[in-house]
C-alpha positions, 0 to 999 in steps of 0.5 A, a space after each residue: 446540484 450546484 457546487 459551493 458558492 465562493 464569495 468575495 466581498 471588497 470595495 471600489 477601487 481594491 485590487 485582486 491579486 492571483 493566490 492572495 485570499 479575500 474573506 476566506 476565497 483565494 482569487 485563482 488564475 481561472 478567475 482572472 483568465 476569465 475577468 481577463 475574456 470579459 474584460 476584451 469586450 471592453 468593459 469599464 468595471 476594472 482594469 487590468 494589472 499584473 496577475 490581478 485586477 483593480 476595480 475602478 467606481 462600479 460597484 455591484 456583482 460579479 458571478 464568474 462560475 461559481 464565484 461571487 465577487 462584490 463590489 461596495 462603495 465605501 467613502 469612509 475608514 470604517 471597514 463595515 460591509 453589512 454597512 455598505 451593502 445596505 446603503 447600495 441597496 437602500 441606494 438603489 431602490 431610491 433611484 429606482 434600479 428595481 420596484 416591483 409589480 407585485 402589491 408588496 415590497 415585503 421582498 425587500 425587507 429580506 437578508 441578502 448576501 449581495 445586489 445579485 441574491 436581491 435580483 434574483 428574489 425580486 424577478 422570481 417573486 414578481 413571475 410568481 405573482 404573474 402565475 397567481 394572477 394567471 398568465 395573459 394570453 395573446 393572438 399570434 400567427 401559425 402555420 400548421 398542417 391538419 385535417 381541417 380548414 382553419 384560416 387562410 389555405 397556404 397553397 404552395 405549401 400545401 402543394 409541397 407538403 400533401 401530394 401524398 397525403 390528400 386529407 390533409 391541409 397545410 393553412 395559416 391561421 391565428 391562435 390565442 395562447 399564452 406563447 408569446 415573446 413575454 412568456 418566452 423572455 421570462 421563461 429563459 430568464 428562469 432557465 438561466 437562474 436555473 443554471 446559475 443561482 448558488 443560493 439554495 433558497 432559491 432552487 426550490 422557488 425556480 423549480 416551481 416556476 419551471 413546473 408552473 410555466 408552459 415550456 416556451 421555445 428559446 430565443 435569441 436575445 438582444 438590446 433591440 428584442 426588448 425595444 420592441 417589445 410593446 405594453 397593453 392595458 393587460 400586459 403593462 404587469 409584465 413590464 418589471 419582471 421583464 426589466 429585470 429580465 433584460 438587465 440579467 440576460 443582456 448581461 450574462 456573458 457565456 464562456 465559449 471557450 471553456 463553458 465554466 466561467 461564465 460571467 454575469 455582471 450586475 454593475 452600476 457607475 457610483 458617480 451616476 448614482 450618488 448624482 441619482 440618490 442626492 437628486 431624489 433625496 433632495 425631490 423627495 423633502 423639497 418643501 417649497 423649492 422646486 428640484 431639477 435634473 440634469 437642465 441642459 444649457 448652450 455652452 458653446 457653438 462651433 461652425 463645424 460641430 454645432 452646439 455643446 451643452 452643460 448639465 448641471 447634476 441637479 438645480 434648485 430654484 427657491 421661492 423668489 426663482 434665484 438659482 443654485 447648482 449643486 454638481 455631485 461628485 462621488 470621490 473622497 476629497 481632501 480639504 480643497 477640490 480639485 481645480 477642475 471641479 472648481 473651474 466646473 463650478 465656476 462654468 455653471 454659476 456664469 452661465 445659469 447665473 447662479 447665485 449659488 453653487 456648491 460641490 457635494 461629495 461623500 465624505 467621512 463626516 458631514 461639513 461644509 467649507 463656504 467660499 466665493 470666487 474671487 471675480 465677484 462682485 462681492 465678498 459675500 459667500 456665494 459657493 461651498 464645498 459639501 461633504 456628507 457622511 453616513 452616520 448610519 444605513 438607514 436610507 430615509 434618515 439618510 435621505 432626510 438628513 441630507 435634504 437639511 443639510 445640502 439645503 437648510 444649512 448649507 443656504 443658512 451658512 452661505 447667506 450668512 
């Protein structure tokens, strides 16, 4: 029986404060306490203030105890959040933060409170289509005493366990069964939702999964287990129940000292993933462009450091191979940018010979500003400043509509 889920929705870059109330909950100083533990391992998700915390550009979940706090994006006034969790979500499948193994995306489809209850369904539903396909076996080594020879004789054992029992034999062999480092991952990974999940429609779900799982024995967990973990023909399946096995175990933080906050994170960098969805939406309706990502040049060469690069966030190239860079930025900007961006700007127009390049934020309507730096050689408009607006959370409009506007528009207004 778990106890009633608080929730707290708010944005990127808001503060909590300790005895003020968000949507209902009031923030408490056992939450901050245990915010204030997690933060020491040097998390970049907020920052610490005077009985609060602010959030900085993460955006995604939260569960401390029995708390959900959700983090949205939000590049507009409009104080929507129906509005902002359907665009993180849509954002996030574009960019490829979760797919599935299963012959559906009808899970999708599905209402969820946050990015956490979204998880959650999607690693369930794909063990569960696991068990319906039947789980894959694999060799393993053992050791064992029995009464009959199987395998290789392990003398020395066998000499220290059977002095006194005379019909029995300590052998190593191999055995084919479904215990192996997969089914162990996942299985803990079902024991942690277990613990955790405070959506009721789920408990029934995960209690199936226990009943239909062989009891698997616990194992630690680290970046490096799942780095060697190695995919056959038969067990490539697995691959996205266990990603997302990973991302939900390496990221589950147990409260040692008072073993009730204990903190789970699902968080994720906007400025990574505008860079991600912009990229794809412009890749996905390309038409006769050729979309790139993050194309690294030499910058500059130091006798002591070696070589530093330059990435732009994406390249497009059109049909006579002239170059434009694109360098996506997820801030609000006033009517001009920063110095800085502009100074990026200008780095990446000289060293790719850009005969175009233009900064993209979100904003709270879509517009474009041309201009051209004042070095060139002509007056003709060769840069601009793009803002591009959320009219609605539908993503494929989204994602069409900005592959016009960054390209078919913003290349009509700068040739003009």
């Amino acid at each position: 029986m778990h106890n009633r889920t608080n929730y707290i929705s708010v944005y990127e870059h808001q503060d909590l404060k300790v005895g003020q109330k968000y949507c209902g909950v009031e923030f408490s100083d056992a939450i901050l306490e245990s915010l204030q533990m997690f933060y020491g391992n040097g998390v970049p998700y907020y920052t610490l203030t005077h009985k609060g915390v602010k959030f900085r550009e993460y955006v995604g979940v939260l569960q401390v105890g029995n708390t959900i706090i959700e983090i949205l994006p939000k590049a507009d006034r409009e104080d929507d959040k129906k509005k902002w969790r359907n665009i993180l979500i849509g954002m996030l499948q574009v960019v490829g933060a979760f797919k599935l193994s299963a012959p559906t995306n009808s899970t999708l489809s599905l209402k969820h409170n946050s990015v956490l209850d979204l998880y959650f369904n999607l690693f369930i539903s794909e063990v569960e289509y696991l068990v319906q396909r039947g789980l894959v076996k694999q060799y393993r080594k053992r050791e064992s005493n029995c009464k009959v020879l199987k395998g290789r004789l392990n003398f020395g054992k066998h000499i220290q366990k059977n002095l006194i029992h005379k019909e029995m034999l300590y052998v190593n062999h191999t055995t084919y069964d479904v215990e192996h480092r997969l089914h162990m991952i996942l299985y803990k990974t079902i024991r942690l939702l277990k613990q955790i999940n405070t959506n009721p429609m789920l408990n029934n779900r995960l209690g199936q999964l226990i009943l239909n799982l062989p009891e698997m024995p616990d194992i630690y967990v680290s970046e490096s287990v799942f780095d060697k973990l190695k995919y056959s023909r038969k067990t490539e399946i697995y691959r996205k129940a266990v990603d997302i096995a990973k991302l939900l175990l390496l990221n589950y933080h147990p409260d040692i000292k008072k073993g009730t906050n204990n903190v789970l994170a699902l968080m994720f960098d906007m400025n990574v993933l505008w860079e991600r969805f912009v990229y794809s939406s412009l890749y996905k309706n390309r038409g006769s462009y050729t979309v790139e990502s993050q194309i690294s040049k030499d910058f500059w060469l130091s006798n002591t450091r070696g070589i530093i690069k330059m990435r732009p966030d994406i390249v497009i190239r059109d049909r006579d191979k002239s170059c434009i860079v694109f360098d996506t930025k997820w801030k609000v900007v006033d009517a001009k940018p920063s110095v800085e961006d502009l100074r990026q700007l200008y780095a990446y127009k000289k060293l790719y010979k850009a005969e175009r390049v233009a900064l993209v934020y979100p904003g709270e309507e879509s517009m474009i500003n041309c201009g051209h730096f004042c070095d060139s050689e002509t007056q003709i408009n060769t840069g601009g400043i793009i803002k591009l607006g959320f009219a609605n959370n539908n993503i494929s409009d989204i994602q069409k509509y900005i592959s016009e506007f960054v390209i078919d528009k913003f290349m009509s207004m700068v040739l003009s």
